[in-house]
N, C-alpha and C positions, 0 to 999 in steps of 0.2 A: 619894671618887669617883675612879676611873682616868682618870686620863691615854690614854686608846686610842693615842695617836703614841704616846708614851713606851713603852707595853706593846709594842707592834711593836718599839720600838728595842732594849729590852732582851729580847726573845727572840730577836732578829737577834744580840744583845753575847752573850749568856747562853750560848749552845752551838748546834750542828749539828740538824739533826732529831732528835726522839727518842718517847718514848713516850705525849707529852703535848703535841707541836709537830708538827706538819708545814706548809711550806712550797712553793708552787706558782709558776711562772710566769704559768697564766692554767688556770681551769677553764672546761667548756664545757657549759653546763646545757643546750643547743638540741638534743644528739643521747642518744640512747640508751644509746651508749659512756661517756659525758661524765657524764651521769646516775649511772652505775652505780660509775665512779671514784669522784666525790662519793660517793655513798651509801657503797663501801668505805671509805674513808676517815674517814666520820663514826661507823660504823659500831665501824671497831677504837678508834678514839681515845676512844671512850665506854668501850665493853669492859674498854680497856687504864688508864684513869680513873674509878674507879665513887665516888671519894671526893674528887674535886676536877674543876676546868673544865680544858679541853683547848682547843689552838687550830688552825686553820689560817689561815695569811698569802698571800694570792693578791698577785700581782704584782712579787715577788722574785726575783732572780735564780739556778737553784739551785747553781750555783758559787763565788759572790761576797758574794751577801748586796747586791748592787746594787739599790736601789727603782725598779724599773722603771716601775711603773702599769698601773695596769688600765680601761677603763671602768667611768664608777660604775653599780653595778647594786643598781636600787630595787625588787626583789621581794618584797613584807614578805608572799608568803605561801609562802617556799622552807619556812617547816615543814610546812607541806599535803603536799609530794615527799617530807619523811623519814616523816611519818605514815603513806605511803598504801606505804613498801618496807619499813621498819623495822617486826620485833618489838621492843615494849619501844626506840618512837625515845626519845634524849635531844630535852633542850628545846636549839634552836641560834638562834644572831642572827649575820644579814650584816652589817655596818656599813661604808660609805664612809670611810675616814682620810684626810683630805687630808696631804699633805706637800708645805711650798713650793717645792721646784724642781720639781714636778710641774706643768703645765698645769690650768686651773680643770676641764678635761674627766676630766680622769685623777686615780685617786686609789688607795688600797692597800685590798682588801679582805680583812676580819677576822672568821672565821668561828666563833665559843666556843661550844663544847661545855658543855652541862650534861648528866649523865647522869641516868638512873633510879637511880638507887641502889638498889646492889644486882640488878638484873634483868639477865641479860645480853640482850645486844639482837643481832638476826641478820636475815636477811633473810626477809620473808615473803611474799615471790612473787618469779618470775623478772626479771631484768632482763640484758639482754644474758648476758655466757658464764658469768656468779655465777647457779645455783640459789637455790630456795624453800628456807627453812633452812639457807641458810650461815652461819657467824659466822669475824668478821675481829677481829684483833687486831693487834697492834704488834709488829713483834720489832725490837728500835731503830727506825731511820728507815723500815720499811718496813712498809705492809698487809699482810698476809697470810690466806689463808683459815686455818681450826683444826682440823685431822685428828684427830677420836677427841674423846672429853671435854673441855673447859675451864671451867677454875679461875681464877673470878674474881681477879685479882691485884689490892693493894691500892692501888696507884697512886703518885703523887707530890704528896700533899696540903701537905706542908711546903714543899718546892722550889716549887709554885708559889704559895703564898700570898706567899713573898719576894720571889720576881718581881713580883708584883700590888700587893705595897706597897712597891716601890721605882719603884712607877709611877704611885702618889699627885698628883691634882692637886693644885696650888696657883697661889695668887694672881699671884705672875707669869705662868706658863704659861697663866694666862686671859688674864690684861693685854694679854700677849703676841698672845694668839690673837684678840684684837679687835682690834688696833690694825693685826696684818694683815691680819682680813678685809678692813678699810677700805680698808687702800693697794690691796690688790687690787680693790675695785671701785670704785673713787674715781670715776671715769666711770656709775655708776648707783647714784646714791643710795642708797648703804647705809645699814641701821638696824639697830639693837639694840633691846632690850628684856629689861627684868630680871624674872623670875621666880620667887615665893616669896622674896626677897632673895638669892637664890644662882643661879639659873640664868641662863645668859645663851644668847639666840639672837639670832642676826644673820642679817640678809636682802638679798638686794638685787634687782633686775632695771629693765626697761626698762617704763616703767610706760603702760597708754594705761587710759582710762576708756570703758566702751561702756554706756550703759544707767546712767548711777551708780554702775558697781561699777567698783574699780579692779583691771585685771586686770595682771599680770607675765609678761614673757617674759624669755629669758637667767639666768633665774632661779638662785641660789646659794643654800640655806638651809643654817645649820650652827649645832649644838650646840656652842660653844665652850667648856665645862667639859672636855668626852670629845674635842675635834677631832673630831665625829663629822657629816659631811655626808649632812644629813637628807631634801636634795632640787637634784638638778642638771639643767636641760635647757635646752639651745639652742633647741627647734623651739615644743614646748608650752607654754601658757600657764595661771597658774594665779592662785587667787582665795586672797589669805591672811585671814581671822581672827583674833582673838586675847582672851582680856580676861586679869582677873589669873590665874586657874589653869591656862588650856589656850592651847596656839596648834593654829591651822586649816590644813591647805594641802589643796584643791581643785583635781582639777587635769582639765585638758579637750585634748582632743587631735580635732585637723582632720583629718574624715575627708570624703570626697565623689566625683565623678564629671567628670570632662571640667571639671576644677578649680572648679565649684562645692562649696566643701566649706564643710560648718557646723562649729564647736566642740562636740563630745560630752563631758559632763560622765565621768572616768573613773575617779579613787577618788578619797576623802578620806580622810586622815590626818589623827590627833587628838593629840597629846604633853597627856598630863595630867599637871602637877605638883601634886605632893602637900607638905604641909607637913610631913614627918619625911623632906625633904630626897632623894627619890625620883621617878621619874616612871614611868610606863606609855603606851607607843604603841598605838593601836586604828587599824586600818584599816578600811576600809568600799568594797566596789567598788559603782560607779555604773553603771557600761556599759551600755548599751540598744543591743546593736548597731543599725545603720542597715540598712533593707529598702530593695529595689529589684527595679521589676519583672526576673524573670531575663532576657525577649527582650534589653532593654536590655543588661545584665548578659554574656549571651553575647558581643556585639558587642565589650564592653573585652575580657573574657579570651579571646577568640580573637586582638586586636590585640596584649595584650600577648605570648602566645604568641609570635609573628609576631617581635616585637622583639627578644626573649630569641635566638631562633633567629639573627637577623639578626647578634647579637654574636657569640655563636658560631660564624659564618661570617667572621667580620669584612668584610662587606657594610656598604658603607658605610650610613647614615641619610640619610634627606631631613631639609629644617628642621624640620616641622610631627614628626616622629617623633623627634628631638631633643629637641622640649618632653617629648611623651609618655612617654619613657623617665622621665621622673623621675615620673609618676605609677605606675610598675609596682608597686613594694610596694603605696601605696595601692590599689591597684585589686586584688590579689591576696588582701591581708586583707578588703577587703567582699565577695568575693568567696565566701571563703572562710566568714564569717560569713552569707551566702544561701545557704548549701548544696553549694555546687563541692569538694568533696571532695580533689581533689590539687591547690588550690588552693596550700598552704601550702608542697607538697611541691614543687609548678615555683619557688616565690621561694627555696625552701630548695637547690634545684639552680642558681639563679641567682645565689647569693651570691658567689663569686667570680670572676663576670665585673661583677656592680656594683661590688662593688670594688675590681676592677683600671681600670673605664674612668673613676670621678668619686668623691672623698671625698664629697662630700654626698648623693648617691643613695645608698653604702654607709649614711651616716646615715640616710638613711629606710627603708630595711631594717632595722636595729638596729631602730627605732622601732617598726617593725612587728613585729618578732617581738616585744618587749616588753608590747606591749598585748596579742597572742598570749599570752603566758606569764601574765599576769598573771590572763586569763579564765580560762586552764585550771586553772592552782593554783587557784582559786577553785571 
C-alpha cells in the first residue's frame, strides 16, 4: 500500500514537472475558467500516460516545492465533471494528505490519473476558450492543445512504478501516523479501530448525543496506512458507524431561515474493506433540499440583497444587520434550491467582500458552495 505523504515527498525530491506530474498552488473548481484548466490538465496527463498513473499535487509552491496547503476538499463525485467534458475520461481520485506543520484545516491535495488505456481522450463539448474535440498533451511541464494527428506516446511506466515503490507503507509510518493523530486531538477523544488486521482509521470530534445517537462536530477522520484524510469539518456534524468490514460517516449540514435551522441528512460515505487487503469508497447523496413558502423567501433575498450592497458601499451595519450577515450564504443556497435563479450568482459575486470583512462568514460560504457542488456533480 502507498504511503500518499511519502508519494508527494518523493515527486517533490524526484524532479521538476514533467510528463507524468504536475503541480499546482491551488485549483478553482467554482468557475468555469478553473474547470476547464483542470480538465486540460487531466486531460494531457492521461494522453501523455496511457500505460501508467499520472499525478497532480495542489498546494505547492511552483518555485520552491514549499507545502503550502490547500483546503481539504471532500467531493467524491469530481469524476461525474471529467465524465460529463472528457472523451474517453480516465478514472481519477482527489485525496486530502495531511502533513504536520500544516493546520488540521489544510492539507495537500493528490490528484491520480488512471487512463483508458489505449483511448486517447479529448474534450467532448465546449468549456470555456478549449473547443468540442480538442486534445491536450504534455510537452515537459506544460498542457498543450495537439495541432494535426496525435500519436499515443508510450509513457513513463518504469520511472513511475519506482517512485510508487519507494513510497511503500510500513509499520513505522503507520505507528507514526497514529500516535500523531492522537497528540493532535488529545483534547477530543480520539479513536482508532483496526480493520481486516491491517487497516487503521482514526477519528476524533466533540461528541454530544441527541435522540441516542451520538453525533460529532470538529470532526477529523483519516486513513492512517495512505495519511489520507477521509473527512474534515468545523461547522457540520456527522453520525459515524462501523462493524468488522466497513466504517460509516453520515453527515448532515444546518440549513434554515431567521436561524431556525434544522440538521439535513447530506451524504454517506461507506469505506469497504476487503480481505485481499484492499478497500473501495461508495458514496451516497441524501439531500432533500428544504421548501419554503417563496413570499417568505422574497423577504430574505431582497434583505440579503440590501446587505451585500451595504458592504460594498462600505455603509456602515446596524446590530440586528450584523447578526444577519452571517446568514447570507445560508439564506442564498435555499434560496437558490426554491427556485431564485441568480441566487448562487449574487453569493458568488459576494465572495470577496465576505471574505475581506470576517473569516467565519467566508467559512460559511465555502460551506455553501460545497453542498452546491456536491448536488450538482451528482
Amino acid at each position: 500500500m502507498i504511503n500518499k505523504r511519502l508519494l508527494i515527498k518523493n515527486l517533490l525530491a524526484h524532479t521538476g514537472e514533467n510528463s507524468f506530474y504536475d503541480k499546482k498552488r491551488k485549483v478553482d473548481l467554482s468557475s468555469r475558467e478553473g474547470k476547464a484548466k483542470f480538465l486540460k490538465h487531466i486531460c494531457a496527463l492521461s494522453n501523455s500516460n496511457p500505460d501508467n498513473r499520472s499525478f497532480i499535487v495542489i498546494g505547492v509552491d511552483d518555485q520552491d516545492n514549499t507545502v503550502l496547503g490547500v483546503d481539504f476538499f471532500d467531493d467524491s463525485k469530481i469524476q461525474n465533471l471529467v465524465n460529463a467534458y472528457l472523451e474517453n475520461p480516465p478514472m481519477i481520485s482527489y485525496e486530502n494528505i495531511h502533513f504536520p506543520h500544516l493546520s488540521d484545516a489544510q492539507v495537500v491535495g493528490l490528484v491520480t490519473i488512471a487512463p483508458n488505456k489505449g483511448l486517447r481522450c479529448s474534450l467532448k463539448k465546449a468549456i470555456w476558450k478549449y473547443s468540442s474535440g480538442t486534445v491536450f498533451s504534455r510537452e515537459g511541464s506544460i498542457s498543450l492543445p495537439v495541432n494535426g494527428s496525435f500519436r499515443i506516446p508510450r509513457g513513463n511506466p518504469q520511472l513511475v512504478a519506482a517512485i510508487e515503490s519507494h513510497s511503500r507503507n510500513s509499520m513505522e509510518l503507520t505507528l507514526d501516523g497514529v500516535f500523531d493523530f492522537f497528540r493532535r486531538h488529545a483534547d477530543l477523544q480520539p479513536v482508532y479501530k483496526v480493520f481486516k488486521e491491517y487497516f487503521i482509521v482514526c477519528w476524533s470530534g466533540k461528541r454530544e448525543i441527541i435522540r441516542g445517537e451520538t453525533f460529532y462536530s470538529r470532526v477529523d477522520i483519516a486513513l492512517i496506512n495512505e495519511q489520507v484524510k477521509l473527512f474534515f469539518s468545523e461547522h457540520d456534524q456527522v453520525v459515524i458507524h462501523h462493524n468488522e468490514d466497513e466504517f460509516q460517516i453520515r453527515e448532515y449540514v444546518k440549513l434554515g431561515l431567521n436561524n431556525y435551522n434544522r440538521h439535513y441528512p447530506l451524504e454517506e460515505t461507506t469505506i469497504h474493506f476487503r480481505d485481499n487487503v484492499s478497500y473501495f469508497i461508495e458514496s451516497k447523496l441524501l439531500f432533500e433540499p428544504p421548501q419554503f413558502e417563496k413570499e417568505n423567501l422574497y423577504h430574505f433575498y431582497n434583505h440579503n440583497n440590501t446587505l451585500v450592497e451595504k458592504l460594498k458601499k462600505n455603509i456602515p451595519l446596524l446590530p440586528g444587520e450584523e447578526r444577519d450577515l452571517q446568514n447570507i450564504p445560508n439564506v442564498y443556497l435555499i434560496c437558490h434550491f426554491n427556485g431564485f435563479e441568480d441566487a448562487m450568482v449574487r453569493l458568488e459575486e459576494a465572495r470577496t467582500l465576505l471574505r475581506n470583512y470576517d473569516r467565519k462568514l467566508y467559512q460559511l460560504y465555502k460551506d455553501s458552495m460545497r453542498i452546491l457542488r456536491k448536488v450538482k456533480y451528482n
